[in-house]
PALO-684003 format. One record per residue: z, y, x of N, C-alpha, C in turn; residue number from 0; chain. Coordinates in steps of 0.1 Angstrom, whole numbers. Layout:
% PALO-684003
<<Z, Y, X>, <Z, Y, X>, <Z, Y, X>, NUM, A>,
...
This chain:
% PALO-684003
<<-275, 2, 184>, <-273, -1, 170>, <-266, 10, 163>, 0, A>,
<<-272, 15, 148>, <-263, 31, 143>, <-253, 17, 136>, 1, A>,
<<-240, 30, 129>, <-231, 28, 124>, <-234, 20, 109>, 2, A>,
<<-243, 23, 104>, <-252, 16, 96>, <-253, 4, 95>, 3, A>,
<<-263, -1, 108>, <-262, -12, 112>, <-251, -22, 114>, 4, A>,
<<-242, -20, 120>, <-230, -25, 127>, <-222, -28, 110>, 5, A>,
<<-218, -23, 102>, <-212, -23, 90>, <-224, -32, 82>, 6, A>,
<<-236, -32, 85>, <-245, -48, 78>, <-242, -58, 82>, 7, A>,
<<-240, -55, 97>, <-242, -70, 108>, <-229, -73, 103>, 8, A>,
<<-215, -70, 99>, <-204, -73, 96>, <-203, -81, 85>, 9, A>,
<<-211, -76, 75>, <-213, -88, 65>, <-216, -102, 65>, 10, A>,
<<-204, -109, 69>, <-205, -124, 69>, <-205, -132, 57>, 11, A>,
<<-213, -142, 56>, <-210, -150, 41>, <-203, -165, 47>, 12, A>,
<<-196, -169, 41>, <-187, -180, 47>, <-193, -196, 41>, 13, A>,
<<-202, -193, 34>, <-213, -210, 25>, <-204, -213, 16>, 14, A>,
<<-199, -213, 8>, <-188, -215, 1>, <-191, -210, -17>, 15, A>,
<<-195, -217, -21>, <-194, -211, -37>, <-208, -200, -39>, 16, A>,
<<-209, -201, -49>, <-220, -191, -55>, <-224, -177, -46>, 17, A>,
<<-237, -177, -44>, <-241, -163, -34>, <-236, -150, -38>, 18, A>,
<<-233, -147, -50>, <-226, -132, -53>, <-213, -134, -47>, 19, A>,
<<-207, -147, -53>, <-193, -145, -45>, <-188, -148, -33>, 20, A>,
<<-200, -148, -27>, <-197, -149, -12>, <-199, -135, -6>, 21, A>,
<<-205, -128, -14>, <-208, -114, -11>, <-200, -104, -11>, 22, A>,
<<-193, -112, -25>, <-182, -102, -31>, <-174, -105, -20>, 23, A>,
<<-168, -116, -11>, <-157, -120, -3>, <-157, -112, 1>, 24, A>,
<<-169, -114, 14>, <-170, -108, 26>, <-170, -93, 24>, 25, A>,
<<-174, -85, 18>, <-172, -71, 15>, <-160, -70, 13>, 26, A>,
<<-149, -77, -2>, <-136, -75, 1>, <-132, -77, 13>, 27, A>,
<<-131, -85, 23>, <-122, -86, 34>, <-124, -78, 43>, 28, A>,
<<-136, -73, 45>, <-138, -60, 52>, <-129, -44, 50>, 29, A>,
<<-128, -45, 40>, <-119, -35, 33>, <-107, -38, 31>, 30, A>,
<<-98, -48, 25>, <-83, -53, 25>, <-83, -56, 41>, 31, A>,
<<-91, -59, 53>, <-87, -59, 67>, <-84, -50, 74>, 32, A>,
<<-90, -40, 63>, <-89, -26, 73>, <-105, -22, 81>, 33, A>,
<<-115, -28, 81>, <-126, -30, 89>, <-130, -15, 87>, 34, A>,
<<-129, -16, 71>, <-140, -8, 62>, <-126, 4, 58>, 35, A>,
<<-125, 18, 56>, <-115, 22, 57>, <-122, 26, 44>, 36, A>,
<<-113, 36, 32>, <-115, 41, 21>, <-127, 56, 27>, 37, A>,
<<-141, 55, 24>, <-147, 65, 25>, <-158, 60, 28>, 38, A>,
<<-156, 46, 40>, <-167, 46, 44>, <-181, 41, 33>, 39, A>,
<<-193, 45, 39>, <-203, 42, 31>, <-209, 24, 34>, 40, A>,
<<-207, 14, 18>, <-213, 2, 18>, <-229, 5, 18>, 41, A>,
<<-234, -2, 27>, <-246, -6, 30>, <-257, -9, 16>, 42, A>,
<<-265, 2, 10>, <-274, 1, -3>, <-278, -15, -2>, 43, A>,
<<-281, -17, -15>, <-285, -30, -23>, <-298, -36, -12>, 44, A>,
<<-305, -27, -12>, <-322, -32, -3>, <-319, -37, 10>, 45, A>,
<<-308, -32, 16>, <-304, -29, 33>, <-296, -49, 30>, 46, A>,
<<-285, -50, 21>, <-280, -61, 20>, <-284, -74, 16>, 47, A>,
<<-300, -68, 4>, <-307, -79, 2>, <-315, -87, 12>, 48, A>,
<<-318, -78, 26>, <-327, -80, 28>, <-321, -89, 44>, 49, A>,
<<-306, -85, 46>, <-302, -86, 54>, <-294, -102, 51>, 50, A>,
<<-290, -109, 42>, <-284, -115, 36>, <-291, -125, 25>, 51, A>,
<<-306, -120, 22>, <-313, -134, 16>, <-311, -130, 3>, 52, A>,
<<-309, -121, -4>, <-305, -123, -19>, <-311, -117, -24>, 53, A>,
<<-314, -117, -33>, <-313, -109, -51>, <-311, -100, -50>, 54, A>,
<<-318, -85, -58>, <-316, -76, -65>, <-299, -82, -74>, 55, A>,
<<-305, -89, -77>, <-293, -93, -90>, <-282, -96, -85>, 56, A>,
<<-284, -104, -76>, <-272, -113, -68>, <-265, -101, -61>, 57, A>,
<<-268, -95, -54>, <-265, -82, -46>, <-250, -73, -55>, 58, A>,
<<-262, -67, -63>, <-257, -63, -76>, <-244, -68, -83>, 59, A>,
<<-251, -80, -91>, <-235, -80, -93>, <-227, -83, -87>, 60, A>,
<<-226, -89, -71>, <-215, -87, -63>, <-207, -69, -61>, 61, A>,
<<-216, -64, -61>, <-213, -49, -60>, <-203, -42, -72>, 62, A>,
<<-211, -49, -84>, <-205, -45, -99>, <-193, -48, -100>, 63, A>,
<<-189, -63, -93>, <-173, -71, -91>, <-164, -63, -87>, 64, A>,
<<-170, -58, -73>, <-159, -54, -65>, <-156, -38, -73>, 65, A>,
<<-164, -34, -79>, <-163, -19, -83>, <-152, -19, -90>, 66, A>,
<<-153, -36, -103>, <-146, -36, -113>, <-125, -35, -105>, 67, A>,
<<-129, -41, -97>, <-117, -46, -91>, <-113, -31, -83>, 68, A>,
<<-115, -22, -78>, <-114, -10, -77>, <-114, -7, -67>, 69, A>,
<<-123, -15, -54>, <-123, -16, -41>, <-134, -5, -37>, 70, A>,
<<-144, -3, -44>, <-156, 8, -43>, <-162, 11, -54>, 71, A>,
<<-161, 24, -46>, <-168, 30, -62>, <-185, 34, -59>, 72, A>,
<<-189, 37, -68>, <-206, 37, -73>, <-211, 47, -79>, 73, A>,
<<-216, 54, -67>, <-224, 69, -73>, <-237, 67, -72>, 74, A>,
<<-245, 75, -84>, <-260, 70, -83>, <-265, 79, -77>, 75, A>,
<<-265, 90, -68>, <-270, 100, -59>, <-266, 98, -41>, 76, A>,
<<-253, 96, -41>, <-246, 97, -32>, <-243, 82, -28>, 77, A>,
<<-245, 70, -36>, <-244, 58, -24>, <-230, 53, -27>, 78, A>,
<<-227, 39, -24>, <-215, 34, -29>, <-205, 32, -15>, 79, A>,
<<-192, 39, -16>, <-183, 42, -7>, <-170, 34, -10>, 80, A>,
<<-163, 27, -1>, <-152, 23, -2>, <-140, 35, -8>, 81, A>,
<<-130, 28, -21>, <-129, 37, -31>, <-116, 41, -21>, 82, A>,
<<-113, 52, -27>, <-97, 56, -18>, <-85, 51, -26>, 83, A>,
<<-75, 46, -22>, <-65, 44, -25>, <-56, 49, -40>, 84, A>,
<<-50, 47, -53>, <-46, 59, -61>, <-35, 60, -56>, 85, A>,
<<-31, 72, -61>, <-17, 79, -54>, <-14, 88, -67>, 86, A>,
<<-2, 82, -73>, <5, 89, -85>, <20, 85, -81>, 87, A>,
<<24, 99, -87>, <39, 97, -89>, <49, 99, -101>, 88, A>,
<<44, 91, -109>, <54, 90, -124>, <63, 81, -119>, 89, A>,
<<74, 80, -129>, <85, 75, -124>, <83, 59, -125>, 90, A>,
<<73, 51, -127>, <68, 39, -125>, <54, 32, -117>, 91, A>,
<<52, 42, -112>, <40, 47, -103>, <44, 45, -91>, 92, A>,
<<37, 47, -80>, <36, 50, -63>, <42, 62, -66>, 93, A>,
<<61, 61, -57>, <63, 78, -54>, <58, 81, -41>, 94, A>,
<<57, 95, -38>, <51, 100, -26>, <68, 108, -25>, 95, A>,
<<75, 103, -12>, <90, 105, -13>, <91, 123, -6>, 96, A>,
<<79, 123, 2>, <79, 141, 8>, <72, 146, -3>, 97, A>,
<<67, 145, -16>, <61, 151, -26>, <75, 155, -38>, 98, A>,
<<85, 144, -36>, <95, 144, -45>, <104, 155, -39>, 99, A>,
<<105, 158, -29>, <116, 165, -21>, <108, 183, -26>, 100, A>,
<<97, 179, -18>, <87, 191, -22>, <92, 197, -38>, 101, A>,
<<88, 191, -46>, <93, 195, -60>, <103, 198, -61>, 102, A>,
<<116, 196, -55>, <127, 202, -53>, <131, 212, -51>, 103, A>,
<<120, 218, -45>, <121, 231, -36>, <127, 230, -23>, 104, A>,
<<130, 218, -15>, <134, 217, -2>, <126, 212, 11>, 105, A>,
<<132, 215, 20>, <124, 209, 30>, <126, 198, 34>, 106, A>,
<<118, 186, 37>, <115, 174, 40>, <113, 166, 54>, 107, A>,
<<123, 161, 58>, <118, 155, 71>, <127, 141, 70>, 108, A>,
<<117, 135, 82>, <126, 121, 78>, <124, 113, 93>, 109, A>,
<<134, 101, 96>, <131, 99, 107>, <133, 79, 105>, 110, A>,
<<124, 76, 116>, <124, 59, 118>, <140, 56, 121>, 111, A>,
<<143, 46, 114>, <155, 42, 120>, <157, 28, 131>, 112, A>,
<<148, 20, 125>, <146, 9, 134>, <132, 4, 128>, 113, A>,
<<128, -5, 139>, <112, -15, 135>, <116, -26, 139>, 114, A>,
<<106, -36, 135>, <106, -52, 142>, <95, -59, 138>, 115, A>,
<<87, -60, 149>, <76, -67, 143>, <78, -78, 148>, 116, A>,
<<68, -84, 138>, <70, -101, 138>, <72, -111, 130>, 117, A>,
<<80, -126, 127>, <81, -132, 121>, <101, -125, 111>, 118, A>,
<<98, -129, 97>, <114, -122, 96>, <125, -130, 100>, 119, A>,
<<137, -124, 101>, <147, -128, 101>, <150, -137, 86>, 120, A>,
<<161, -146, 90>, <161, -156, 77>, <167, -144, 66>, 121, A>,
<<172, -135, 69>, <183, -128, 59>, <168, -119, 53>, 122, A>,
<<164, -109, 61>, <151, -103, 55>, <142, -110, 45>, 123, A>,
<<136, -125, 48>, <130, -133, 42>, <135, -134, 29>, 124, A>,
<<152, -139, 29>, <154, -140, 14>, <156, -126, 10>, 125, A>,
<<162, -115, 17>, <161, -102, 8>, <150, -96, 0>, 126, A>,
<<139, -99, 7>, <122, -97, 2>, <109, -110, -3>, 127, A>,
<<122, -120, -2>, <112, -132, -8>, <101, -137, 1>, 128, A>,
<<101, -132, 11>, <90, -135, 21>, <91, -150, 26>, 129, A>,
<<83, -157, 33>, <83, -166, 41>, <85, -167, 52>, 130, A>,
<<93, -174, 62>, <93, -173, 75>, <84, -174, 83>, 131, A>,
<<71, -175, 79>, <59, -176, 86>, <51, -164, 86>, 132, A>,
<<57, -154, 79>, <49, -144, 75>, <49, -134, 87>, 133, A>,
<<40, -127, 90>, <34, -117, 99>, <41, -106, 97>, 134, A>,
<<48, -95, 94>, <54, -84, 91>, <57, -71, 100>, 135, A>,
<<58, -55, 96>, <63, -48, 100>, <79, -49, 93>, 136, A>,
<<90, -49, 98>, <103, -44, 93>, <109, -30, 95>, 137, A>,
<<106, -23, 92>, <114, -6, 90>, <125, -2, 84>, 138, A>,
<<133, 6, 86>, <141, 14, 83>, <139, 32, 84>, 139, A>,
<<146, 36, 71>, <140, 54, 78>, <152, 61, 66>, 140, A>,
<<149, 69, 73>, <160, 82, 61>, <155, 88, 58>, 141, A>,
<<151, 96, 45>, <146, 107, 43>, <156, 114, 40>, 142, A>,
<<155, 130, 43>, <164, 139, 43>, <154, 150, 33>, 143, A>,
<<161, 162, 24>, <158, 168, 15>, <170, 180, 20>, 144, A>,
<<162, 197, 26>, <174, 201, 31>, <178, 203, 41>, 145, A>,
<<179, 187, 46>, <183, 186, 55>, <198, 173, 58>, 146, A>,
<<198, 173, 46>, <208, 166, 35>, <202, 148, 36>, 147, A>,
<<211, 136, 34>, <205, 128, 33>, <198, 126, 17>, 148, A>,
<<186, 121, 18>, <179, 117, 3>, <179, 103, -1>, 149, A>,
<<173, 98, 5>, <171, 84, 7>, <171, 73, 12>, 150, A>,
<<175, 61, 18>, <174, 54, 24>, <163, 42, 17>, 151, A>,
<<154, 39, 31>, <147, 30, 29>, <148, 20, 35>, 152, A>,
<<143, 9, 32>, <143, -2, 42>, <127, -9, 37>, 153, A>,
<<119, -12, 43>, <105, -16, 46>, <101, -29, 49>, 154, A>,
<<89, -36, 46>, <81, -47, 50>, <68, -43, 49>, 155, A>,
<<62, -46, 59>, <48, -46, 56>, <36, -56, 61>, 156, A>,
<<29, -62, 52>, <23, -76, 54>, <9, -74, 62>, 157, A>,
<<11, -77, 72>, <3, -72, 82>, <-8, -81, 86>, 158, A>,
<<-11, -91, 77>, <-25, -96, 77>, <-35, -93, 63>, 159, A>,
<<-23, -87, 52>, <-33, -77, 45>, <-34, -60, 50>, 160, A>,
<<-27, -52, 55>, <-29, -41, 62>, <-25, -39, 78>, 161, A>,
<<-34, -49, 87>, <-36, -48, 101>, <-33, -35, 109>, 162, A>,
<<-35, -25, 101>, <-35, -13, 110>, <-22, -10, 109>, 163, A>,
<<-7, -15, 104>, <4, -12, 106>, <10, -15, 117>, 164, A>,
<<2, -25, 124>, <7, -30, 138>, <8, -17, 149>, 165, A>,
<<-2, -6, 151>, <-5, -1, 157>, <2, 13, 151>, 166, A>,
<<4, 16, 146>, <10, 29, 137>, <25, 32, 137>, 167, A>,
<<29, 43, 142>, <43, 43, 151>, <48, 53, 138>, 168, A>,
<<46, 57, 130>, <48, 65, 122>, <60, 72, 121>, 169, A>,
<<52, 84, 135>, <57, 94, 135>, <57, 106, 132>, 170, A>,
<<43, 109, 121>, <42, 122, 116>, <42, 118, 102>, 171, A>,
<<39, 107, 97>, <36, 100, 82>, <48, 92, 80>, 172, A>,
<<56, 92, 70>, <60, 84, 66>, <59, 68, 61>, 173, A>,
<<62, 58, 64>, <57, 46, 56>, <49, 50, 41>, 174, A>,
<<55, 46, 38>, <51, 49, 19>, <36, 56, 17>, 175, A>,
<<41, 73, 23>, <29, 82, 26>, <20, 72, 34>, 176, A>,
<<17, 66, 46>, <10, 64, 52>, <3, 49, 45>, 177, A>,
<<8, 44, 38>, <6, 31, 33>, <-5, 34, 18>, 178, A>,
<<-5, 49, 14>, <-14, 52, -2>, <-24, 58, 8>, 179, A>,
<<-26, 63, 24>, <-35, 66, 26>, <-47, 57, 38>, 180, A>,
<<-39, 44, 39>, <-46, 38, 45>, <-45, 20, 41>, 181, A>,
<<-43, 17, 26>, <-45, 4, 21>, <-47, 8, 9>, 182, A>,
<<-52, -6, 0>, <-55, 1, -11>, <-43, -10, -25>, 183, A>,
<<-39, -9, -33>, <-31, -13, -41>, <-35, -20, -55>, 184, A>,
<<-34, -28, -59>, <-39, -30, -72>, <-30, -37, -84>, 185, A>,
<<-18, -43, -76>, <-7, -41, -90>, <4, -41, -79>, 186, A>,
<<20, -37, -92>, <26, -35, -87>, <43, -37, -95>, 187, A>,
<<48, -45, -89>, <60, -47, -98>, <73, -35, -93>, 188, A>,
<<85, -29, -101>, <90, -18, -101>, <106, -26, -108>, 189, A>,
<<113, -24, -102>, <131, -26, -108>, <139, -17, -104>, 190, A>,
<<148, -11, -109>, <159, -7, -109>, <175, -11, -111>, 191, A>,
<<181, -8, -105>, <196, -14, -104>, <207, -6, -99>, 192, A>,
<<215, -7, -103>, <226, 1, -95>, <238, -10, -91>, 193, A>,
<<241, -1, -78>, <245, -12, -66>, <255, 0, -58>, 194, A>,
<<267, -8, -51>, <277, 4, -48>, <273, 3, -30>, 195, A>,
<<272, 8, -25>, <268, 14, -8>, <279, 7, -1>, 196, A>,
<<275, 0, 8>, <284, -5, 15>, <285, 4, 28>, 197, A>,
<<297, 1, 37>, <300, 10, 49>, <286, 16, 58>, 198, A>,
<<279, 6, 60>, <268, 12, 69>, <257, 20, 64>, 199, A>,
<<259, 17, 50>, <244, 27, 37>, <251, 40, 36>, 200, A>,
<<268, 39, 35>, <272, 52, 27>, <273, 62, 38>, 201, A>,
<<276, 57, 52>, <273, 66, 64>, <264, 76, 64>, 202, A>,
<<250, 67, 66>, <239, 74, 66>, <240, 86, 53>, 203, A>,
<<241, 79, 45>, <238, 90, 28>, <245, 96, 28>, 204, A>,
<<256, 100, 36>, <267, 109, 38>, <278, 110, 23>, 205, A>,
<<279, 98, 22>, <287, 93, 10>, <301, 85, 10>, 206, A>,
<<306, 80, 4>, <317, 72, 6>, <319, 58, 2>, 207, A>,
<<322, 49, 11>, <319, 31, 11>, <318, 30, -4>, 208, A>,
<<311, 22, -12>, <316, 19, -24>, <307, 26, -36>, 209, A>,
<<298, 39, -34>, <300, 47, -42>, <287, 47, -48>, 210, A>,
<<285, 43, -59>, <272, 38, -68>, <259, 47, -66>, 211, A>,
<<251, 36, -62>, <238, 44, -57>, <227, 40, -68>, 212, A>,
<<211, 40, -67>, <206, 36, -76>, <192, 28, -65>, 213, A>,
<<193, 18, -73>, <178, 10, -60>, <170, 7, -68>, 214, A>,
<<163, 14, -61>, <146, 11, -64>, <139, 0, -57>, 215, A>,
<<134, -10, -62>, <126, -23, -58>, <114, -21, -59>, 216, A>,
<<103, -21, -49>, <89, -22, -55>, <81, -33, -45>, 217, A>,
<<72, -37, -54>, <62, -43, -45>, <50, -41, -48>, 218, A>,
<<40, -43, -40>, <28, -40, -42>, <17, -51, -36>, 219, A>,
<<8, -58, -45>, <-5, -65, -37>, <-19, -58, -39>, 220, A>,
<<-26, -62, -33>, <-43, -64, -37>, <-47, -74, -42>, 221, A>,
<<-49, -75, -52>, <-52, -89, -58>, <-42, -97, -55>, 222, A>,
<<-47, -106, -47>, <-32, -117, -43>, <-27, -115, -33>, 223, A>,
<<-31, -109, -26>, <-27, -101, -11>, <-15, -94, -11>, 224, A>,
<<1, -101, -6>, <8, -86, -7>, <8, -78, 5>, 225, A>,
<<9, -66, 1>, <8, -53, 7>, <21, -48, 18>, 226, A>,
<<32, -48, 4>, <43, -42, 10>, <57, -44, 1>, 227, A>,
<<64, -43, 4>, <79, -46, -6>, <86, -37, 0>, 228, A>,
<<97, -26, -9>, <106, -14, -1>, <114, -12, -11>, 229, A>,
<<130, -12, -4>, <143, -8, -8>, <143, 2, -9>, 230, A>,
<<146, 11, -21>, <149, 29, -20>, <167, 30, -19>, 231, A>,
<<172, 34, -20>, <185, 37, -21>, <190, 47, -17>, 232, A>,
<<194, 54, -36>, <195, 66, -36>, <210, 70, -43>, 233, A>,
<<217, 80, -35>, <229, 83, -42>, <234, 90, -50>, 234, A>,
<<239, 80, -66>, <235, 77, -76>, <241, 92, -84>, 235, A>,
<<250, 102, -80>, <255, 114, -82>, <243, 124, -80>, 236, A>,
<<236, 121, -71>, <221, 134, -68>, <208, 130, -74>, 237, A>,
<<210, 118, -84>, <196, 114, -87>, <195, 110, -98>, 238, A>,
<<186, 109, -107>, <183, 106, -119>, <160, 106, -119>, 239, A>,
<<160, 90, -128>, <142, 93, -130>, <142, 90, -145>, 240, A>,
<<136, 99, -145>, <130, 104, -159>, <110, 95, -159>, 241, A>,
<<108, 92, -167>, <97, 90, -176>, <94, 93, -191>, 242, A>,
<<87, 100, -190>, <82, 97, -207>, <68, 93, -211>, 243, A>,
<<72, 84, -220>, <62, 76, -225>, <61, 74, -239>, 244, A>,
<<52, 68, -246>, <45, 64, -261>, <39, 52, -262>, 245, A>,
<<41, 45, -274>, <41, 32, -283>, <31, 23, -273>, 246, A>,
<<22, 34, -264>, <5, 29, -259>, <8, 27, -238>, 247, A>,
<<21, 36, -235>, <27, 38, -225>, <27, 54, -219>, 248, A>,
<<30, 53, -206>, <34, 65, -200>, <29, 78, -206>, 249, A>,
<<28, 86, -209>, <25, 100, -210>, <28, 113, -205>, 250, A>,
């Protein structure tokens, strides 16, 4: 069987509701499960019509859906390919934390500080709103700029919408990095706050107990799917974010 094949035969329809949007499912969950990675090529309209019982039409606009929704994109030469992830860094955007250091003019390295997979801890749960039933990576990491501490993170990652975190020791990629190059994102809520470091944060940041940091809150889903939720915590004397924007937004 080619690779072709195998990525048709994968297309399952579940009987459930109107034929496009069974179509539309099953192709999303192939891709939010990780099946289908950003690049790979979806199986042309004739190959799925024919495989699956449908419509020109029906096919179609299942394809149109998912386009809309930003899961694949649609070339009329080259065939429709699972779309890649966006990756921007305005200050309300996805930062890329080794891209921010980079702009600095420093050198970048960072290291795991702890993991835990599994169900969370009751304290993690309320810190990230999660449920105690939930599937998760839990991380910890420092980034360094320099050499210097940069940032502290603390991590979750929902691991029945991005499966392949189970397996991912991330040792040469960073969370964050590794998460715009292998899930895909579709909204995303962003807070800021400032918060003073307690004994075990100001250690690491090579700071002193007490001493006002600035925290970044983000989360991210696919549609309803969340992705990931991450604490930044940055010391609040080395840092400042800048955006600028107009009446219409960012600019």
């Amino acid at each position: 069987m080619t690779m072709s094949e195998t990525r048709l035969d994968a297309v399952r329809l579940d009987g459930a509701g109107p034929l496009y949007d069974q179509i539309r499912r099953a192709i999303r969950d192939l891709i939010l499960g990780g099946a289908w990675t950003p690049g790979t090529a979806v199986p042309p309209e004739h190959a799925l019509m024919e495989q699956l019982g449908a419509s020109r039409m029906t096919v179609h606009r299942a394809l149109v859906q998912l386009a809309r929704e930003g899961l694949i994109t649609r070339r009329r030469r080259s065939g429709t390919i699972v779309a890649s992830p966006p990756a921007s860094h305005a200050m309300l955007d996805i930062l890329s934390i080794p891209d921010e250091v980079r702009r600095l003019g420093q050198a970048y390295a960072f290291d795991v500080l702890s993991r835990r997979d599994g169900r969370p801890t009751a304290e993690v749960a309320l810190r990230f709103g999660l449920k105690r039933s939930d599937n998760i990576v839990h991380l910890g990491a420092l980034h360094r700029s320099g050499g210097c501490p940069h940032v502290l993170e603390e991590r979750v990652i929902h691991l029945a919408t991005v499966p392949a975190a189970a397996q991912e020791r991330f040792a040469a990629t960073p969370p964050g990095d590794w998460l715009l190059q292998n899930s895909l994102w579709s909204q995303a809520e962003h807070a800021i706050s400032a918060v003073a470091a307690d004994s075990a944060e100001a250690q690491l940041l090579a700071i002193a107990p007490g001493e006002p940091c600035l925290l970044v809150e983000r989360r991210t889903w696919n549609q309803d799917a969340p992705v990931t939720a991450v604490r930044l915590l940055y010391p609040g004397t080395r840092h400042r974010f800048v955006g600028r924007f107009g009446p219409y937004g960012q600019v």
